[in-house]
N, C-alpha and C positions, 0 to 999 in steps of 0.2 A: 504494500500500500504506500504511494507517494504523497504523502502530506504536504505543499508546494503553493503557496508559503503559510510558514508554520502557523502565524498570528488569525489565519483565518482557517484556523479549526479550532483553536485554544478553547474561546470564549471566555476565557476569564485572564485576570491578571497574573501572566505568567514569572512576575517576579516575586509571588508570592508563594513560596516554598510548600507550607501546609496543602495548597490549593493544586501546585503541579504535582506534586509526590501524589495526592490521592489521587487524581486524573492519570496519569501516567501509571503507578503499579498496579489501583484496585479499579481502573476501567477499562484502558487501554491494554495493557498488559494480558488479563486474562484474554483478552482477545485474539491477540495476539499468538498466547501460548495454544487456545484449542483450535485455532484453524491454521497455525503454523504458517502465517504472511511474514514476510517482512516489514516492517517499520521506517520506513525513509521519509526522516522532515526536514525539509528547508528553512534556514534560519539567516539572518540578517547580521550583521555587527551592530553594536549602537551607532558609532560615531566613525567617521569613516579615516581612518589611520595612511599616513603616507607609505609608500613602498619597503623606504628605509626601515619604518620601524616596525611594520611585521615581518620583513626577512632577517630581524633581528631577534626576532622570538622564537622561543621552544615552541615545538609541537604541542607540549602542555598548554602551553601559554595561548596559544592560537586558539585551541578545544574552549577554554572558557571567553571569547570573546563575544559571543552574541548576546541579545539582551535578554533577561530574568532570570533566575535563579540558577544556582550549580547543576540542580536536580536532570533537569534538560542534558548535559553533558555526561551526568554520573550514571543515568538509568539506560544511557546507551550503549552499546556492545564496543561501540566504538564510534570517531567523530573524525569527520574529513573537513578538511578546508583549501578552498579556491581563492587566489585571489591576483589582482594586481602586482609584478613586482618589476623590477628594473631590468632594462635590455640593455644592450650595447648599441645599438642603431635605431633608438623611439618608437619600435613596435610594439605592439600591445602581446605582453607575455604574460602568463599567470603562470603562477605556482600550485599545484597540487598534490594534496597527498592526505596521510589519516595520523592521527594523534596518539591513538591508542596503543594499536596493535600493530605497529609498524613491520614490527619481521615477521608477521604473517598474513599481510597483505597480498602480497607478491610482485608489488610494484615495481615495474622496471622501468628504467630511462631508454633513451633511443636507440644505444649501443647495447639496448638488451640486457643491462646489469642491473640488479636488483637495489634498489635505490631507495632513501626516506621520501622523498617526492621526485614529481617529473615536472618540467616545465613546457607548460605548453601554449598553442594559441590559435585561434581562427585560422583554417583554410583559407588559404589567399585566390583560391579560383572560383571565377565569379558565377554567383547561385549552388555556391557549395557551402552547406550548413554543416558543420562539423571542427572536429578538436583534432589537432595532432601536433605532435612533438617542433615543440620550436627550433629554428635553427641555433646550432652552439649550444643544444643540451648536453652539455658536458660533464666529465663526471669532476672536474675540475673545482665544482662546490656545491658536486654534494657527496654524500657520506654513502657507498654503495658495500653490500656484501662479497667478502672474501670468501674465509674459512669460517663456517661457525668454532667457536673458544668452545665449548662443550655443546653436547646433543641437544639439539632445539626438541619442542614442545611435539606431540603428534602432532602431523597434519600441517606443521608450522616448514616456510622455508628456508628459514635460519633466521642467524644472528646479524646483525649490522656490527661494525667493528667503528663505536664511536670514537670521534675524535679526543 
């Protein structure tokens, strides 16, 4: 189920903790559990942050930037974010990737290495609606997997080797 955008299915004020915790676990939630959908909501930032300073945040840090409560980010399995960030020749590039579960996403960059996020950006041919990998995605800065340091999780495809 795509929830798109999130504020108009809330109904109520989702920065109040009591009010999204019950919505989310004791309404949503069971829902969720006995027809076995998934759950996908679209969420906005409050205030709109320059390039600089969200390619300057953690993964964590990115997960809690939209608006009302923590609850939103902590009842999710995990949490992706898009956005804006600097190019070398003023094209529009975003950033891509997930917060949580990073080395078992299986996210790779354009040389096919598994990667904390990929940088991508509109097709440039005209009446083509679609995402792909920006020019100069390089692994150059970002953080991509080697060797897992010990055996990742089932199911998982490794470890990232942080900086």
């Amino acid at each position: 189920m795509l929830v798109d955008p999130l504020l108009a299915y809330a109904g109520f004020d989702i920065a109040d903790q009591a009010l999204t915790t019950d919505w989310l676990r004791n309404q949503i939630f069971p829902i969720v559990q006995s027809t076995g959908i998934a759950l996908i909501y679209m969420h906005h930032t409050t205030k709109p942050k320059s390039a600089d300073d969200l390619d300057s945040m953690t993964p964590t840090q990115l997960a809690y930037l939209g608006a009302g409560c923590s609850e939103w980010v902590n009842f999710a399995r995990d949490s992706g974010y898009l956005f804006r960030t600097r190019s070398d020749d003023d094209t529009a590039v975003y950033k891509f990737g997930f917060s949580k579960r990073q080395s078992r996403c299986g996210l790779q960059n354009s040389e096919g290495r598994f990667t904390q996020f990929a940088k991508i950006c509109h097709s440039p041919e005209p009446g083509v609606i679609r995402w792909q990998y920006a020019v100069g995605d390089s692994l150059n800065d970002q953080t991509s997997r080697k060797k897992p340091v010990s055996s990742p999780p089932a199911g998982s495809v490794g470890r990232f080797d942080m900086p």
